[in-house]
N, C-alpha and C positions, 0 to 999 in steps of 0.2 A: 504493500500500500504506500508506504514512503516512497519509496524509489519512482512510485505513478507519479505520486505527488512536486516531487523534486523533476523528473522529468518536463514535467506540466509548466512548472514553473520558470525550467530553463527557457521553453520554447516560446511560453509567454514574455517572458525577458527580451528574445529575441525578435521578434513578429508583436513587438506592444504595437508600433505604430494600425498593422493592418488589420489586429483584433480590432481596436479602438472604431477604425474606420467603417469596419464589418458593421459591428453592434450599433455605430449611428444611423448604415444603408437602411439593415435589418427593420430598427427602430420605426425610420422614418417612414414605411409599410405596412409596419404592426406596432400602433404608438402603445398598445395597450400593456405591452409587455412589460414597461418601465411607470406607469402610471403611479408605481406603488413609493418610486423614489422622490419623496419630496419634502419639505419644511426638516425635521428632530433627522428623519432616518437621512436626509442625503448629510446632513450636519456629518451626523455618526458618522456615516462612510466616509466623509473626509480628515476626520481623527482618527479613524484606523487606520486610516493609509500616511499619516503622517507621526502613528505609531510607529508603523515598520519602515519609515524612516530614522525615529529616534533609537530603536533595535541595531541599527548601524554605527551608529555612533560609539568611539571610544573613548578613554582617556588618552591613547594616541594622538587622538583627533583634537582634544583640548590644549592639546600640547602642543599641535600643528597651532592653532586659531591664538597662544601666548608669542609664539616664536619666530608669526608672519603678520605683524598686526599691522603694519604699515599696506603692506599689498594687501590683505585682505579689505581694509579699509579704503584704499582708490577701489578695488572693484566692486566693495559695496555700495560706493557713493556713485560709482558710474552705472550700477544698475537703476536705482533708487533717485537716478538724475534723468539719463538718458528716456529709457524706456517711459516716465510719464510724459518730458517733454516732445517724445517722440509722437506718443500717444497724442496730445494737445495740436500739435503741429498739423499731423496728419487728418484730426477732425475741425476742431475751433480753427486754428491758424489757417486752413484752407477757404472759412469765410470771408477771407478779407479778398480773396481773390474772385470774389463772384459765387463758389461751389456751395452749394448749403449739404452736409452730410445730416441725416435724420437723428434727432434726440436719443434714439436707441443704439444705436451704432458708435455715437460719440460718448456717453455714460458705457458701455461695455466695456471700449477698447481703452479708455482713462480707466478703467477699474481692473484692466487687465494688465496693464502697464502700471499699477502702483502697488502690484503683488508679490512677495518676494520671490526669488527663483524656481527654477521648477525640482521638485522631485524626483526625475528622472534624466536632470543634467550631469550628474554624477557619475550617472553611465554612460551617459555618451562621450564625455572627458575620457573615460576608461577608455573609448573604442577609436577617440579619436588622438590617443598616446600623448593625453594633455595631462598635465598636474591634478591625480585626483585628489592629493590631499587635499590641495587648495582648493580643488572643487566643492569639496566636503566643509570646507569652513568657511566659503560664502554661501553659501547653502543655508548652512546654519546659523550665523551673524542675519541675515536677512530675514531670514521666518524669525529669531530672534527679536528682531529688529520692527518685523510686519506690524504687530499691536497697537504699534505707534504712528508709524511711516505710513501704514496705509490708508488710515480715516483720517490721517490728516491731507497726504497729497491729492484726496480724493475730492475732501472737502474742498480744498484749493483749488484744484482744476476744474473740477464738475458743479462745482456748489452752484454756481447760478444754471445750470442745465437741471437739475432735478433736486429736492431737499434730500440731507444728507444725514442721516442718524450717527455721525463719528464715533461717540460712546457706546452706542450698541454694536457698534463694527469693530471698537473696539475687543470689548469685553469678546464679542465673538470668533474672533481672531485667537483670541488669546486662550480661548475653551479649544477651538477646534485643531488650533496648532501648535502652539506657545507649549499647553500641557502634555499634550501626545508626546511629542517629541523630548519632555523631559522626564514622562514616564519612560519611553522606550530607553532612554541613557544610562538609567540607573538601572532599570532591569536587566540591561548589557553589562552595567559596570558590577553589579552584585553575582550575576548567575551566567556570566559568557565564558566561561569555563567549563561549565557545565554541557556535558553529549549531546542531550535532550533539547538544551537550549539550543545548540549550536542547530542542530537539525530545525530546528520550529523557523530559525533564522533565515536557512537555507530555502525553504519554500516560502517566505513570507512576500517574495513578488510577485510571483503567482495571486496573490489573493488582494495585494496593492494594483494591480491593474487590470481585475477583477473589478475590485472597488472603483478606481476611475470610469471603466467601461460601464458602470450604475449609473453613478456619476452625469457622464454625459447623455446614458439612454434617458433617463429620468428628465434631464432637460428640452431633450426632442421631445418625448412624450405630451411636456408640457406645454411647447410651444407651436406645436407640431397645425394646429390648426390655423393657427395666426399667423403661421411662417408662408402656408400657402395662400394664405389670403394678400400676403404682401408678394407675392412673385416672385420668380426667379430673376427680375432686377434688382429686384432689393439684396436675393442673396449672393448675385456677384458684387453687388457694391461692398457686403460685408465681408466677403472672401478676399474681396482685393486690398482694403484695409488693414487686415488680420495679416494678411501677407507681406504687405510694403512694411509694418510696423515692426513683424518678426525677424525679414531681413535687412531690416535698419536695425537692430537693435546687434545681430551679428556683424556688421560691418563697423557699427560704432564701439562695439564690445573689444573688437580687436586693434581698433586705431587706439584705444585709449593705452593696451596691452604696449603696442608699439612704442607711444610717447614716452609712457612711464620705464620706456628700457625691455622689459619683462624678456622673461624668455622663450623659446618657443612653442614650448608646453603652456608655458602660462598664457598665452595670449590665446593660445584653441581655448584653452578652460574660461576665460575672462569672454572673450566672443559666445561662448555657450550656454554661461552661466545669468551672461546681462540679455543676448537674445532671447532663452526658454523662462518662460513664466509660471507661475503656479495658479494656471489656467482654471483649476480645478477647485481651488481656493476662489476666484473671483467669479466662478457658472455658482459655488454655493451663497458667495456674496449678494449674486447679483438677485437670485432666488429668492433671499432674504429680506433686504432692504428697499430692492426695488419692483419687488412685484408688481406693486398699484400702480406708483407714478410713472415708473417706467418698464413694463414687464418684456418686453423685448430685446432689453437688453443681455439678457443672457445669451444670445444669440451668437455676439461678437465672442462671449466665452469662451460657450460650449466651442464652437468651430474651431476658437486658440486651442484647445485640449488635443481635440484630433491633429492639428496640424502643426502644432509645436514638438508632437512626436513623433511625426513623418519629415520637419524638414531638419531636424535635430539628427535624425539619424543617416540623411541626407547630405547635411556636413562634415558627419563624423566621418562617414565614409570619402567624402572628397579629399579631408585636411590629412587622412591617412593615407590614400593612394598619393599623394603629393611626395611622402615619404619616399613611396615606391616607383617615383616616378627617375 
């Protein structure tokens, strides 16, 4: 049964991008499948999954985040800079030119863009032979850092687009990530020595993009009627936003890598860590807070989830055959 398990997991590891993808076509044909993910349970599922994040973490890793606090700190600020004002540029700063981009589109992708990094950048660091300690500790510094950073960049940049509950996005930030992640630290730090653990460890991606793939069914589910009443312009307009934003945020993630000196590992990881968002974090955000006043907005989300993990894995593979080039 383990060895199924572990299997299972590898392969999900491997193929996250085209499960994810699967589960939204799926969805989007059978909304009813996911109807059940929503309000406490999609919460839940995004504190599990940012359990078996905290399950990774060691005291290695605290050691990495005392003994790199300079670069970790440029590339947390260049996430936590870039990516919103990317975000801004790309909806608001386009009205000065004539473009009007829709209230739902522009509240998504500011909410998406003031999230800390993604969960599954750490892997792709791995795959693309970049610094994964350092991956690991802005990682961690930024979901650290989210409870604060992100009802307040939200409030800033979106506040006159839609009213902003900060303290509740607070506090909920800080339930669904803040604590996960430092239960799963201490439960590494007290029992990862331990077989048993070690094995629970071992399969725990498996059921982290699992959880994602809920995650986003549950948000098609829910928008799934009101998507088709807005057409298929509307969802290139949102596809092509999500996309200019995610590969601006890899170009700008590696020119900052470049300035600051960094090396060549570090600048893949810094390119990956500032472009991938924690997508999954801002579809349960946006769920949350902005149902009423602006419930389309999860839109811009949900689509970052799928496609932060399709062009992530997409760099990875590029910035490696570079190697082999």
């Amino acid at each position: 049964m383990y060895s199924l398990l572990f299997r299972c997991s590898q392969w999900l590891s491997t193929y996250t991008s085209w499960f994810i993808i699967a589960v939204a076509v799926v969805t989007y044909f059978v909304p009813s499948l996911f109807t059940w993910v929503h309000g406490a349970t999609q919460s839940c599922i995004l504190g599990f999954i940012m359990l078996t994040m905290g399950l990774t973490l060691t005291m290695q890793d605290m050691k990495v985040l005392a003994a790199r606090p300079w670069d970790i700190l440029i590339g947390t600020c260049a996430q936590f800079s870039l990516m919103p004002l990317i975000a801004w540029t790309l909806t608001v700063g386009v009205g000065y030119l004539g473009l009007v981009i829709p209230k739902p589109v522009i509240v998504g992708i500011i909410l998406v863009g003031c999230c800390p990094g993604g969960v599954s950048s750490n892997i792709m660091s791995y795959l693309c032979r970049g610094d994964v300690a350092f991956s690991v500790g802005m990682t961690t510094v930024s979901t650290l850092l989210a409870p604060v950073m992100t009802p307040l960049l939200v409030l800033w940049l979106a506040g006159e687009q839609v009213e902003v509950d900060a303290l509740g996005m607070f506090l909920n930030i800080l339930i669904v990530t803040l604590m996960p992640v430092t239960v799963g630290f201490f439960a590494n730090l007290f029992w990862g020595k331990n077989e048993t653990f070690k094995k629970t460890q071992a399969v725990m991606p498996a059921f982290s993009v699992l959880g994602l793939a809920c995650i986003v069914g549950g948000v098609i589910s829910t928008v799934h009627d009101k998507l088709l009443q807005e057409g298929m312009e509307f969802f290139l307009l949102v596809f092509a936003v999500v996309l200019c934003h995610n590969s601006l945020g890899y170009l700008t993630g590696y020119t900052v890598g470049r300035i600051f000196g960094f090396s060549k590992a570090k600048n893949r990881t810094v390119s990956i860590e500032v472009g991938m968002q924690n997508a999954g974090l801002a579809t349960v955000l946006a769920s949350t807070f902005f149902a009423v006043t602006c419930p389309l907005a999860v839109i811009p989300c949900a689509l970052s989830c799928a496609w932060h993990s399709i062009s992530g894995t997409i760099i990875a593979t590029w910035f490696r055959s570079r190697d082999n080039a």
